[in-house]
SEDOLUM-960227 format. One record per atom (N, C-alpha, C, CB): residue in one letter; x, y, z. Coordinates in steps of 0.02 Angstrom, whole numbers, padded with zeros to 5 digits, always signed. Atoms other than C-alpha are relative to their C-alpha. Glycine has a CB too. Layout:
N
AXYZ
...
# end
This chain:
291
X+00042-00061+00000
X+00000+00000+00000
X+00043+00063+00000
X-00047+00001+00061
X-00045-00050+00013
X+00153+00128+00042
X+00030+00018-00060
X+00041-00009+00032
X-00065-00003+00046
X+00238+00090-00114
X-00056+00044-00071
X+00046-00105-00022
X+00036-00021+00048
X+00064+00137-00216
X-00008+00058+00020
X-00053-00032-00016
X-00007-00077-00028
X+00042+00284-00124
X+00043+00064+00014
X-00012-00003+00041
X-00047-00035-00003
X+00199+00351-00129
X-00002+00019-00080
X+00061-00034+00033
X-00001+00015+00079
X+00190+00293-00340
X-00050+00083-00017
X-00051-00099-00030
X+00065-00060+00021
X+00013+00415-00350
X+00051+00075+00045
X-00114-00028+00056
X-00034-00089-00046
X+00117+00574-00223
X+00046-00005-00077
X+00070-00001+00117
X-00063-00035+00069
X+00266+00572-00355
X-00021+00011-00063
X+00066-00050-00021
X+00028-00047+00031
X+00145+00576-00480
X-00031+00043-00020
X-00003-00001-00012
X+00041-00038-00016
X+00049+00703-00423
X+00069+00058-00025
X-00040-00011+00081
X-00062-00052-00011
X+00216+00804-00397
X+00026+00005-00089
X+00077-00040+00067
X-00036-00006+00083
X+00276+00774-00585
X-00052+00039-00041
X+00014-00086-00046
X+00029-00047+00016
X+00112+00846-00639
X+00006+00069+00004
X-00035-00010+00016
X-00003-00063-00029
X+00143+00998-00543
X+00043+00052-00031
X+00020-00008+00063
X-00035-00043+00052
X+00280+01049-00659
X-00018+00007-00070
X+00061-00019-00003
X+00029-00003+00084
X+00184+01048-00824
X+00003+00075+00004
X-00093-00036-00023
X-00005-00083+00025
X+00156+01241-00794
X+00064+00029-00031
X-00011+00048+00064
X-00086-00025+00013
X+00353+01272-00795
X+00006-00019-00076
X+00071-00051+00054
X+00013+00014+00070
X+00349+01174-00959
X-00055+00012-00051
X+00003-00053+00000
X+00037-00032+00041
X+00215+01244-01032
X+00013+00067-00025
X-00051-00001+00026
X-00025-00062+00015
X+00285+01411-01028
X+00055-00009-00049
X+00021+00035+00061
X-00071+00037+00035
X+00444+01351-01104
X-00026-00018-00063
X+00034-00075+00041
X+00033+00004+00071
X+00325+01288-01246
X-00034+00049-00042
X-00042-00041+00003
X+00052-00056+00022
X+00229+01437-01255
X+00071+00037-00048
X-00046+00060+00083
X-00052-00042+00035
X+00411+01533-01304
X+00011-00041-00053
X+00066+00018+00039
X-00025+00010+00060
X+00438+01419-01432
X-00054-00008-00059
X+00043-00056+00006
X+00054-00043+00029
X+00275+01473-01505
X-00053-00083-00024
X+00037+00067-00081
X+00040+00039-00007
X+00177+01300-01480
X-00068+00019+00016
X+00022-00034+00036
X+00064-00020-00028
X-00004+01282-01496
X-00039-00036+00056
X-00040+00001-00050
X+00030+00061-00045
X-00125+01179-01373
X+00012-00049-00035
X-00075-00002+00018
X-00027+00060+00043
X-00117+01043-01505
X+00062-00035+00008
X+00004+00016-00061
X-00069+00002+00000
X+00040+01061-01520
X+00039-00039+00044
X+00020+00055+00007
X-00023+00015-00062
X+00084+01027-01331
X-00007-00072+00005
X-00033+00037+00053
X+00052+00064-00010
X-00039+00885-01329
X+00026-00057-00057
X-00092+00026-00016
X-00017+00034+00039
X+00047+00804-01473
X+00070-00012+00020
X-00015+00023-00059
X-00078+00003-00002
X+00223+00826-01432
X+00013-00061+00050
X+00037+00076+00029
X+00021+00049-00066
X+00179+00748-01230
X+00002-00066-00026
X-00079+00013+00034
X+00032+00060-00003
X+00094+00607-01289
X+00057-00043-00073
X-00101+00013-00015
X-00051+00046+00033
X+00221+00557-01435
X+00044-00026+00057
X+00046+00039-00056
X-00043+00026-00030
X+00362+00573-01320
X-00008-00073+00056
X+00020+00055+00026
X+00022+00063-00049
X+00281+00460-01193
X-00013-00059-00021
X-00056+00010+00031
X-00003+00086+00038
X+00224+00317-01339
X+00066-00012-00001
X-00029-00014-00087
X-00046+00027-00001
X+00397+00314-01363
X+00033-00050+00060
X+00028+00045-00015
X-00018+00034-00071
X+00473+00285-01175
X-00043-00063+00009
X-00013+00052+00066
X+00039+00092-00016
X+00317+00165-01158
X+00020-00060-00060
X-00107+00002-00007
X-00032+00025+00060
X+00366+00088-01328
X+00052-00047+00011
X+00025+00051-00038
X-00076+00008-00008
X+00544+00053-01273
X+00000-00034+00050
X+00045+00057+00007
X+00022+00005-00068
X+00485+00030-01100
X-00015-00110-00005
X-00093+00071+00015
X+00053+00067+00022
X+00357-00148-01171
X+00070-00036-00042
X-00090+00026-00067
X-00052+00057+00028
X+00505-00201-01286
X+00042-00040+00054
X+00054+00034-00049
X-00040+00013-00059
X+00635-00197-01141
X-00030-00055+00043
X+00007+00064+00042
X+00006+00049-00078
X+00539-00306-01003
X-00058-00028-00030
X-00016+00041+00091
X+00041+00068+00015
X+00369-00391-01090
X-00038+00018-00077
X-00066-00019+00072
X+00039-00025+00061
X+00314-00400-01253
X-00057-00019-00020
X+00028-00007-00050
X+00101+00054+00005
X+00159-00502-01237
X-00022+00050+00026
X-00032-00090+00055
X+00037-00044-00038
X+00105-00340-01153
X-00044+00063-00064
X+00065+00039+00061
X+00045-00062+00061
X+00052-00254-01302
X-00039-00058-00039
X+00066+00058-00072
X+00063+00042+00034
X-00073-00391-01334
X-00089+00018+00040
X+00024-00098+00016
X+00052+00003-00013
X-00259-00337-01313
X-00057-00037-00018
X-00004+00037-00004
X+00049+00035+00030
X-00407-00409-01336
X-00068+00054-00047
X-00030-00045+00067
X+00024-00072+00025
X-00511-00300-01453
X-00059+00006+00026
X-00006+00014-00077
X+00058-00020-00051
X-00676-00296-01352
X+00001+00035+00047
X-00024-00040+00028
X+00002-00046-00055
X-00581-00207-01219
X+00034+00061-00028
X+00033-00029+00066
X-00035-00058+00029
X-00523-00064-01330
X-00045+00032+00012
X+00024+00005-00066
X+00034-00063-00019
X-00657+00040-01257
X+00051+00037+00053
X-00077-00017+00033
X-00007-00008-00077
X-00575+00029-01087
X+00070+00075-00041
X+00038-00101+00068
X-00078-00035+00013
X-00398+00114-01198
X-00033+00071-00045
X+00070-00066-00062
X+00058-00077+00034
X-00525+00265-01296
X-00012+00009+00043
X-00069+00006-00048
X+00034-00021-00071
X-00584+00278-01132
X+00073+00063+00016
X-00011-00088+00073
X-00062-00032-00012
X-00397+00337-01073
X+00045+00041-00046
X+00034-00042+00018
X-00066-00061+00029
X-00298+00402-01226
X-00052+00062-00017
X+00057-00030-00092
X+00036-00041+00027
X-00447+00480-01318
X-00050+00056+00050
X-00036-00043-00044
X+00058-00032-00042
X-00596+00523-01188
X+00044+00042+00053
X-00056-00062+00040
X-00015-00037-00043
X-00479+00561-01063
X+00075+00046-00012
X-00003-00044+00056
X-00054-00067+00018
X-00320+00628-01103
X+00015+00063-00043
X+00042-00019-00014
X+00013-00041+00051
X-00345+00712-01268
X-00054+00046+00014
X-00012-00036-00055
X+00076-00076-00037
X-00531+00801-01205
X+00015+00007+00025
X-00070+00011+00028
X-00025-00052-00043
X-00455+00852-01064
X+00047+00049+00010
X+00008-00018+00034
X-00046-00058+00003
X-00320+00948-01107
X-00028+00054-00040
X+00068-00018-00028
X+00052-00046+00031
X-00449+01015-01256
X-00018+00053+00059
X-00071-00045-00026
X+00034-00033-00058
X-00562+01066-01103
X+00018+00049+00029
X-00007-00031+00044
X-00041-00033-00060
X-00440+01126-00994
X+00030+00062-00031
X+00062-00050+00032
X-00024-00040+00024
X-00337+01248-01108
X-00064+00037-00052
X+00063-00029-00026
X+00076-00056+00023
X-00523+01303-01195
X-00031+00038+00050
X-00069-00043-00027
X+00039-00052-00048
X-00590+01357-01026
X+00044+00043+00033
X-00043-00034+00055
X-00023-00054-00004
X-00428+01454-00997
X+00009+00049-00046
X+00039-00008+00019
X+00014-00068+00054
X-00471+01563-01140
X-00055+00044+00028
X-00027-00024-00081
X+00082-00055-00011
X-00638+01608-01083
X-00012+00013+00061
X-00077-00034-00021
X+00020-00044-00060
X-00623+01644-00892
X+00080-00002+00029
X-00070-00036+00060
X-00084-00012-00077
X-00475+01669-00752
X+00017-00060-00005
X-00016+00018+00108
X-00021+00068-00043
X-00361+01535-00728
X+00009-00017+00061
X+00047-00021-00012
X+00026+00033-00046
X-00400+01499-00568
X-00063+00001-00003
X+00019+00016+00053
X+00063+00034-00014
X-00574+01484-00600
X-00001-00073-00029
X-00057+00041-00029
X-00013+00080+00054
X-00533+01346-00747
X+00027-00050+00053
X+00074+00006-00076
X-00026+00062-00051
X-00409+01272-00604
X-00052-00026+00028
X+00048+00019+00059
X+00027+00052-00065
X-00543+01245-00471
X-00051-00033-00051
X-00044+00042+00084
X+00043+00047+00010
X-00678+01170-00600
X+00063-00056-00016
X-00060+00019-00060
X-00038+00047+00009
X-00531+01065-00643
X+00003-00062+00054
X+00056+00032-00008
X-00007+00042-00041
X-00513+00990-00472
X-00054-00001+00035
X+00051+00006+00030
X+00071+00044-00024
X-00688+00948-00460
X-00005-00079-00015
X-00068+00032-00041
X+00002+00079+00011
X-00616+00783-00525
X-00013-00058+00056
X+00066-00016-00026
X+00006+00052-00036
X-00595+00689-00364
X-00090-00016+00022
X+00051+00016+00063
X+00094-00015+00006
X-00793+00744-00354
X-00026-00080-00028
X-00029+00080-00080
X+00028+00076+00045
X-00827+00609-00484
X+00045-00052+00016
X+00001+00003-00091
X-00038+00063+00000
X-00691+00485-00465
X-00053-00026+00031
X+00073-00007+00034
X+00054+00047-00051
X-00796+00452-00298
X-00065-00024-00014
X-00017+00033+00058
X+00072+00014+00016
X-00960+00462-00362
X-00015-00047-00054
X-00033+00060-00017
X-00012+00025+00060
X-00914+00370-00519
X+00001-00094+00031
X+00080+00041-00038
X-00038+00045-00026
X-00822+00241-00425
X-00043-00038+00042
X+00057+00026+00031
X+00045+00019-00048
X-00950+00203-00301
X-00049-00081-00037
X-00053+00080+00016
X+00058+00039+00049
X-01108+00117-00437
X+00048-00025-00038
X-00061+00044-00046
X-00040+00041+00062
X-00961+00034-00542
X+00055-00028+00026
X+00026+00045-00063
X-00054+00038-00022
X-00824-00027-00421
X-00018-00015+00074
X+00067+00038-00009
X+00027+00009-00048
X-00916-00039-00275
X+00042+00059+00064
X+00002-00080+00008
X-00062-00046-00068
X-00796+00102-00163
X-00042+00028+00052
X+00052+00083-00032
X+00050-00027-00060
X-00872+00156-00008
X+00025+00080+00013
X+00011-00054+00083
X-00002-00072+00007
X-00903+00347+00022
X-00005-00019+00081
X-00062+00052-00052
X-00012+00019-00065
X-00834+00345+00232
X+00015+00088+00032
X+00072-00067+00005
X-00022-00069-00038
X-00812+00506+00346
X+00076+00013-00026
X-00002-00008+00092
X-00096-00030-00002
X-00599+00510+00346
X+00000+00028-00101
X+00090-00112+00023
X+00019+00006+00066
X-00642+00495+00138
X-00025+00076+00004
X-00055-00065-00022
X+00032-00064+00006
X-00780+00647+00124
X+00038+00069+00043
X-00075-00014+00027
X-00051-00057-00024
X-00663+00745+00259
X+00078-00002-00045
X+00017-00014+00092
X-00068+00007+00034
X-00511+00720+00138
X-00018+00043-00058
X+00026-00081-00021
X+00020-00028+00050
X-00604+00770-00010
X-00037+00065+00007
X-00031-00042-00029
X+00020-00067-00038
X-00695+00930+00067
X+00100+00040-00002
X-00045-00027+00110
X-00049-00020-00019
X-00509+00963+00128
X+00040+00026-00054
X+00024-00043+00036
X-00059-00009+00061
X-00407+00943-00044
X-00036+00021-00041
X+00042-00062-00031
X+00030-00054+00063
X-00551+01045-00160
X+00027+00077+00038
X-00113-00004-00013
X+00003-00037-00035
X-00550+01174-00027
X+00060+00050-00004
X-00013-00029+00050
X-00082-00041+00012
X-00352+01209-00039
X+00022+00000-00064
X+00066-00035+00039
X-00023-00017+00055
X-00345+01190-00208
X-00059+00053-00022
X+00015-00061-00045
X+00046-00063-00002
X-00493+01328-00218
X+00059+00047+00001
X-00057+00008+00069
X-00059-00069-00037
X-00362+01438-00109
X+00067+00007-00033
X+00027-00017+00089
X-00057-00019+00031
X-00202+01396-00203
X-00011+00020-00067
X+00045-00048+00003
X-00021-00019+00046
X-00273+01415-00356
X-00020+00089-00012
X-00024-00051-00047
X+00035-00053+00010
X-00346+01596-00301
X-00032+00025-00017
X+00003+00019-00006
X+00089-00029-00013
X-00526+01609-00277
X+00004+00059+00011
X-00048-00029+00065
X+00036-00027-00043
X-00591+01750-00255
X+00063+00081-00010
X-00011-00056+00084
X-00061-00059+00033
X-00423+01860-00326
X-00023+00040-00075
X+00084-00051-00024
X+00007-00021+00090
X-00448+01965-00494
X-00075-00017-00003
X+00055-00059-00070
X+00089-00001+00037
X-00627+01969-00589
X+00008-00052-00042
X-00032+00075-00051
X+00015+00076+00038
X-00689+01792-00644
X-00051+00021-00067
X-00048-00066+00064
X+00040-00004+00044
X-00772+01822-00799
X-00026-00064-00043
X+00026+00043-00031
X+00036+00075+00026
X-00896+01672-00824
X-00030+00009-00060
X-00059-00032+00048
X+00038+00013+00066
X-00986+01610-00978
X-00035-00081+00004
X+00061+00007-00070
X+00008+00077-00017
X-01085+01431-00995
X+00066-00031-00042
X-00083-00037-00029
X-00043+00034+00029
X-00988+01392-01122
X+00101-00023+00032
X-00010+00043-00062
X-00049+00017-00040
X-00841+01412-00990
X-00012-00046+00018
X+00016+00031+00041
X+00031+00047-00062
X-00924+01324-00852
X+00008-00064-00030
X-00085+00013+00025
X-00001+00051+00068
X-00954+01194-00995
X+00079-00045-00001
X-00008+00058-00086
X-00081+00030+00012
X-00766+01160-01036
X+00035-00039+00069
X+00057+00073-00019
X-00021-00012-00060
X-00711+01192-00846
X-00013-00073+00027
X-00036+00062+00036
X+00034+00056-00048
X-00827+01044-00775
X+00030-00057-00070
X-00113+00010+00023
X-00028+00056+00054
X-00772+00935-00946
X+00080-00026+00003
X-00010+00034-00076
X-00052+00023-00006
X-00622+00950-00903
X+00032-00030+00063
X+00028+00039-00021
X+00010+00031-00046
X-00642+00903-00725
X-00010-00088-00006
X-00050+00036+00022
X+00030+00054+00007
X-00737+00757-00791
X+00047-00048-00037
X-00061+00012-00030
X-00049+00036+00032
X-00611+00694-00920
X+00050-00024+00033
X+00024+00031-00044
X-00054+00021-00037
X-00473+00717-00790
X-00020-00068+00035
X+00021+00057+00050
X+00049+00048-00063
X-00599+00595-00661
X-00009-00066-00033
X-00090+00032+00020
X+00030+00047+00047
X-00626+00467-00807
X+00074-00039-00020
X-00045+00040-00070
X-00063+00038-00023
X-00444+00415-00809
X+00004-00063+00029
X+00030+00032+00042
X-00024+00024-00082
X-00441+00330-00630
X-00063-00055-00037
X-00016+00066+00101
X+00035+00039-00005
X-00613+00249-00686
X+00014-00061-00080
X-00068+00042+00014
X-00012+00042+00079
X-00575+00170-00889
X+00068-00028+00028
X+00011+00058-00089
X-00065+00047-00055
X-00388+00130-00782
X-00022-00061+00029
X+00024+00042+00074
X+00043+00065-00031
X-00500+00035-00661
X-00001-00048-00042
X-00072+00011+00018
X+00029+00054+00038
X-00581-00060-00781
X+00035-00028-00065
X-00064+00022-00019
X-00073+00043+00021
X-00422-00104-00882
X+00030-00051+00040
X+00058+00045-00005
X-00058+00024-00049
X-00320-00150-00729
X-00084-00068+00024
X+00044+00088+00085
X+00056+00033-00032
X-00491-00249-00674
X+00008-00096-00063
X-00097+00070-00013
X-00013+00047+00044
X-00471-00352-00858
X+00056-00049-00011
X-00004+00026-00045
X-00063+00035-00004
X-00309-00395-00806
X+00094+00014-00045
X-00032-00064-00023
X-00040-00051+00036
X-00212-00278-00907
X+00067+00022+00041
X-00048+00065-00011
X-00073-00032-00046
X-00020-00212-00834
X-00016+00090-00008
X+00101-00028-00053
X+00010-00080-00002
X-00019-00018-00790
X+00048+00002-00081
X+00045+00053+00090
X-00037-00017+00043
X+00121-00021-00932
X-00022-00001-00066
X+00046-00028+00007
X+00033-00022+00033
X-00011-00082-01047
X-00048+00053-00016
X-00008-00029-00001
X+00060-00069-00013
X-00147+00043-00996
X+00048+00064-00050
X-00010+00032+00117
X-00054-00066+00036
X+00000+00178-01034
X+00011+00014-00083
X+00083-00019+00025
X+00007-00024+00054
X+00050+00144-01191
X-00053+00004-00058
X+00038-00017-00014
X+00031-00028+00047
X-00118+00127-01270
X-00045+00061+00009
X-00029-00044-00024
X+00039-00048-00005
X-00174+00275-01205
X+00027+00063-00031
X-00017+00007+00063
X-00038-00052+00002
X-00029+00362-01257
X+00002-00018-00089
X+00074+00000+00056
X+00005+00017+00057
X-00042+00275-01428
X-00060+00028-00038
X+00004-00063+00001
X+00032-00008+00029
X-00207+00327-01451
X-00008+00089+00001
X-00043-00048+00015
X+00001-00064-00024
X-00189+00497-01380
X+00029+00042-00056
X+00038+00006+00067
X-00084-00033+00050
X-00033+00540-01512
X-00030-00013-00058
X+00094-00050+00004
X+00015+00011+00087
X-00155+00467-01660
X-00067+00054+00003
X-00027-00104-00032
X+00052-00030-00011
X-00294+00573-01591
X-00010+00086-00012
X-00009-00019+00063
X+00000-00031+00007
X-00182+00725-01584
X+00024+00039-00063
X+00007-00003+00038
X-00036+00003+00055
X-00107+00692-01761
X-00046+00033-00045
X+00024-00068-00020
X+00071-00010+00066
X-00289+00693-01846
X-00008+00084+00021
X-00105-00064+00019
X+00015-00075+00001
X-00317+00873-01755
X+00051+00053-00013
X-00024+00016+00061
X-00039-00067+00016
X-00165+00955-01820
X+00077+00008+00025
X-00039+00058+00034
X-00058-00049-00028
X-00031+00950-01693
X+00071-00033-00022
X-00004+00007+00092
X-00057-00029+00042
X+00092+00892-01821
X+00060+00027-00024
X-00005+00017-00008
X-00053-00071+00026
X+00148+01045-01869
X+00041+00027+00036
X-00030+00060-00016
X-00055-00017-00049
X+00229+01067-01713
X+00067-00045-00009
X-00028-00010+00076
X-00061+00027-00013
X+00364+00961-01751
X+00062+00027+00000
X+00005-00041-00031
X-00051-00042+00015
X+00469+01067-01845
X+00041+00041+00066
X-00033+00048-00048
X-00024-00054-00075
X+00486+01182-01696
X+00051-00023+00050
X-00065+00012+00054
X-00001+00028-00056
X+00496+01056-01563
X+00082-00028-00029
X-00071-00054+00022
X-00072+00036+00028
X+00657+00997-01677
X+00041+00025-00057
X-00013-00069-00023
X-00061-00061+00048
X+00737+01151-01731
X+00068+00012+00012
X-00017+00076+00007
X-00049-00046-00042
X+00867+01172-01604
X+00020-00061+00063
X-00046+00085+00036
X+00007+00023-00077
X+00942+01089-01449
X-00043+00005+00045
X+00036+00018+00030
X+00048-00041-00054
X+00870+01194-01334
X-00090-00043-00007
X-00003+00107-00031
X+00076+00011+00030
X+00704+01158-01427
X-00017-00084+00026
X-00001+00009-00104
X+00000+00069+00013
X+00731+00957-01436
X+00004-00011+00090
X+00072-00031-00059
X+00025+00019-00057
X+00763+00956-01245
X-00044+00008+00035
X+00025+00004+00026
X+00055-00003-00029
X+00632+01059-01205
X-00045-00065-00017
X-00029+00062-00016
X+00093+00046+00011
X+00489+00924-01277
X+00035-00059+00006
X-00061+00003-00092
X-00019+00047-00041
X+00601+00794-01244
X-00017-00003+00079
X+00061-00002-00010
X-00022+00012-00055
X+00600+00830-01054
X-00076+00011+00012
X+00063+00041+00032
X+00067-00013-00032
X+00422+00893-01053
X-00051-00078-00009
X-00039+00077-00046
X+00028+00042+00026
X+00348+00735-01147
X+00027-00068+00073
X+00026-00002-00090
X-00003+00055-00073
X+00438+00610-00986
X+00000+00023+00051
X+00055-00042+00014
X+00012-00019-00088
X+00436+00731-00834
X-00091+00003+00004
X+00044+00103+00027
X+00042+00015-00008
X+00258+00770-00867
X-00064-00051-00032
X+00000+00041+00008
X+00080+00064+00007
X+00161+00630-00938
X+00029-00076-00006
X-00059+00013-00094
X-00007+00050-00023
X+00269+00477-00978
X+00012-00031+00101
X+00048-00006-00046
X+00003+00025-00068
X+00332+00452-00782
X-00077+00017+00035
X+00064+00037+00043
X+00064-00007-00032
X+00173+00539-00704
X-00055-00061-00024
X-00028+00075-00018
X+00055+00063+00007
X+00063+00418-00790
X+00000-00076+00004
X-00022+00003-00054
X-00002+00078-00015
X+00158+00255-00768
X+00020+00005+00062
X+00048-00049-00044
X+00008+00002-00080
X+00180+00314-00557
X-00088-00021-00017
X+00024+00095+00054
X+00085-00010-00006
X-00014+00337-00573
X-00029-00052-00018
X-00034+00053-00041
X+00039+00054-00003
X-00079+00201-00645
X+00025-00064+00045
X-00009-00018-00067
X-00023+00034-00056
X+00041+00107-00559
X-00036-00004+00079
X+00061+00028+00004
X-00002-00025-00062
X-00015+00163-00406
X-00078-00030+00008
X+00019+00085+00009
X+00060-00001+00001
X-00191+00136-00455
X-00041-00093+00012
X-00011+00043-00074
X-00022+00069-00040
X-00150-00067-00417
X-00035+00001+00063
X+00080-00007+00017
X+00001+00031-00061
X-00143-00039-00255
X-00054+00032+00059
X+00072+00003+00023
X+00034-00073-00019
X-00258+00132-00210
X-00080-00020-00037
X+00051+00084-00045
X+00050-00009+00031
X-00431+00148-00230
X-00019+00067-00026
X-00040-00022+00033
X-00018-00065+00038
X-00476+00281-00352
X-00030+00057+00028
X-00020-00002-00070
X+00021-00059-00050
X-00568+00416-00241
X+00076-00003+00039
X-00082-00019+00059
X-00050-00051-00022
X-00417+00423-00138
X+00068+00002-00055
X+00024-00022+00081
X-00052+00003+00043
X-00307+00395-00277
X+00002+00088-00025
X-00017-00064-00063
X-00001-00066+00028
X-00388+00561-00353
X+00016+00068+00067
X-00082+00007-00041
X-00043-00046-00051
X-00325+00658-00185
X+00026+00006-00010
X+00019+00002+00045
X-00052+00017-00007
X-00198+00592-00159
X+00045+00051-00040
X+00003-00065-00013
X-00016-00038+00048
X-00152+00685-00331
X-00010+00066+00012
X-00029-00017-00051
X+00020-00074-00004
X-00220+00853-00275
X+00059+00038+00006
X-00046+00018+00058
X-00074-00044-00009
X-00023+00887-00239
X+00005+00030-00045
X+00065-00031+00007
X-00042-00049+00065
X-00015+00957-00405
X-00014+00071-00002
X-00022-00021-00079
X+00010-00080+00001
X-00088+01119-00387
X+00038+00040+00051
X-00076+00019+00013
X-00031-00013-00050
X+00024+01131-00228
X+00063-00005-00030
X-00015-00037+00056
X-00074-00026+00051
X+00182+01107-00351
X-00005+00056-00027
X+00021-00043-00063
X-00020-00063+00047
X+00148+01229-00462
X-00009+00048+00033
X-00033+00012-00062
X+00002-00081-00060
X+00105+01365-00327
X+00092+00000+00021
X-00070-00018+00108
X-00053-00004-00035
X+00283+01318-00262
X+00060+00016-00053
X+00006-00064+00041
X-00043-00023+00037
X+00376+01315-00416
X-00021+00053-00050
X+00027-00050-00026
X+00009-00060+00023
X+00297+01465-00468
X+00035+00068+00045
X-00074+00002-00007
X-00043-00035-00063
X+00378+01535-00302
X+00080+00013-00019
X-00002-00055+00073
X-00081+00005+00018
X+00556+01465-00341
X+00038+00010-00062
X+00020-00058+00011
X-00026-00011+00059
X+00570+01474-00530
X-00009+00078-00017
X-00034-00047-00050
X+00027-00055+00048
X+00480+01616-00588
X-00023+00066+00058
X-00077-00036-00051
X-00007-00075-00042
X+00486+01732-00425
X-00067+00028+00021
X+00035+00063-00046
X+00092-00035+00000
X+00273+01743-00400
X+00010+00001+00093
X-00094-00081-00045
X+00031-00018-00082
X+00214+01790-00226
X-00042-00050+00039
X-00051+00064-00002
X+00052+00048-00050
X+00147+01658-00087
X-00031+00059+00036
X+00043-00062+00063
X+00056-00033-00047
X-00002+01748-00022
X-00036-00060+00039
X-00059+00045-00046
X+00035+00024-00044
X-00094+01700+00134
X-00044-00045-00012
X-00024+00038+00026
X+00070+00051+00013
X-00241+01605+00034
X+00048-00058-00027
X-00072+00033-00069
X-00054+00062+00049
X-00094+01487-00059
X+00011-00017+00058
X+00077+00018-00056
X-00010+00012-00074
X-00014+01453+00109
X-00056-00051+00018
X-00005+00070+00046
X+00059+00031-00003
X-00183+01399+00167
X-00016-00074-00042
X-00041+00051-00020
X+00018+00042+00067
X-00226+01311+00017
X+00042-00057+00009
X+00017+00037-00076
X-00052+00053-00011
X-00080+01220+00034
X+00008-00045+00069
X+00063+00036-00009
X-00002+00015-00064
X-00071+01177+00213
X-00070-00068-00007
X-00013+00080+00054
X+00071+00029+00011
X-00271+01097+00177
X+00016-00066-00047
X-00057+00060-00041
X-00030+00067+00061
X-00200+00991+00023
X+00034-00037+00035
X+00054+00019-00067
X-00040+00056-00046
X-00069+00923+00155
X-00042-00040+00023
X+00040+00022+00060
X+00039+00017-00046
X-00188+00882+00277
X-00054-00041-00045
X-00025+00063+00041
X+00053+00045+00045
X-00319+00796+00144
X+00040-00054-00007
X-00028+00030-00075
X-00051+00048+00019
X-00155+00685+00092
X+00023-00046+00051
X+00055+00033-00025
X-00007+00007-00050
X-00122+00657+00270
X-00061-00042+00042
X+00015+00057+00014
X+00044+00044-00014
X-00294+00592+00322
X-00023-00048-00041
X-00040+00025+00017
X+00003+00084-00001
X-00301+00480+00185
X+00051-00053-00019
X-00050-00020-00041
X-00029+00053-00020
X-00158+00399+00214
X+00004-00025+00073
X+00053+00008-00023
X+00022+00018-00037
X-00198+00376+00362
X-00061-00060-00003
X-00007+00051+00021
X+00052+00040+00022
X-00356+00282+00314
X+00039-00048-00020
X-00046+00026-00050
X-00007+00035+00045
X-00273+00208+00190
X+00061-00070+00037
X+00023+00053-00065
X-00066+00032-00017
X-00133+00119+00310
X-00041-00060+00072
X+00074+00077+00031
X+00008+00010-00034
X-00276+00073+00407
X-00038-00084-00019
X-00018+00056+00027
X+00031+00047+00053
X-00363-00034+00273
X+00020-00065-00035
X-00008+00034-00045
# end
């Protein structure tokens, strides 16, 4: 149980630096596509290399359960980054953040009628705890939110996509599937998903230059190949409501390495925010050590 729970914290934490690398992509004049294509190649590869290296019967599916892998590259990884970078066009990013981390919302509720997970006090006080501070770190309630449905729309879609992960995972890992399979066909289908919409054209860029080539090299395995083979990994041994906590560290990285890289200001509500995210992570491992 430590070793899965430690697997889901580190990749909570590897998420947390996508902002740093996103910026870094933004200068080299990448689009959303773009990003979303680059990620998810680099990562078929590592998984690629990954399945040759240690099992190769692992890239055998059965094609009846190729929902469970559209479920993960297409439904969830590809719409959610859509989602996520559409509803920071149209309101504040911290409003986009907190519908974002309305995910653990659904994991539980999801998880409940389809895996049987029990909804328990230490549970509902964890999840209260880790929306709450990621509310505060991502700064509620700062600057003028300028809503729209069609925000709201994206915001909660992309909540939902993120939440739909943990559950099409489930029901891979349930078929008997290895996290390493889950990975690469999600990342296989993700990279053919982002090919048909365009992002392409980013190659050139991404492989103009050193500089260039390490950036999407480093962004494509810090944030999505390792984060997603800790995570599903992790998802073994974790049930997915606290699995989707557990993860809430990420909005608590990027507050921090927005501190240390890029020189931003910890205000009193981040602090907070942060302190609350501990404490959610904290009671359910607690639970979780008890189980």
């Amino acid at each position: 149980m430590k070793k899965h729970f430690a697997a889901i914290l580190v990749a909570g934490i590897l998420w947390g630096t996508t902002g740093v690398f996103r910026r870094l992509l933004d200068t080299m004049g990448l689009s959303t596509m773009g990003v979303v294509f680059i990620r998810s190649l680099i990562a078929l590869i590592c998984f690629t290399v990954t399945l040759l290296i240690t099992d190769r019967n692992a890239f055998k599916i059965k094609l009846k359960d190729l929902w469970c892998f559209i479920g993960t590259g297409l439904v969830s990884f590809l719409f959610f980054t859509l989602c996520y970078f559409k509803a920071m066009t149209l309101m504040s990013l911290s409003t986009a953040a907190i519908l974002l981390y309305s995910a653990p919302c659904f994991v539980i509720l999801i998880s409940v009628p389809c895996f049987h997970e029990k909804i328990n006090v230490p549970k509902i006080v964890a999840l209260v705890l880790a929306f709450a501070g990621c509310c505060l770190v991502s700064g509620i309630g700062s600057g003028e939110n300028h809503l729209s449905v069609l925000g709201i729309l994206c915001g909660l879609g992309s909540g939902i996509c993120y939440a739909l992960y943990s559950i099409f995972s489930r029901f891979a890992l349930n078929r008997g599937y290895s996290s390493l399979t889950i990975n690469f066909y999600t990342s296989l289908l993700a990279t053919a998903g982002a090919l048909c919409l365009g992002g392409w054209q980013s190659l050139p860029v991404c492989f103009s230059g050193s500089n260039e080539i390490l950036v999407s090299l480093s962004t494509g395995i810090v944030t999505c190949f390792l984060p997603y083979m800790f995570y599903t990994f992790g998802l073994t041994g974790v049930e997915n409501g606290k699995a989707s906590i557990i993860a809430s560290i990420e909005p608590v990285v990027a507050t921090l390495m927005g501190i240390l890289i890029f020189g931003e200001s910890l205000t009193f509500m981040s602090a907070a925010g942060v302190v609350l995210v501990l404490s959610a992570i904290v009671v359910t491992n607690l639970r979780s050590s008890k189980d």
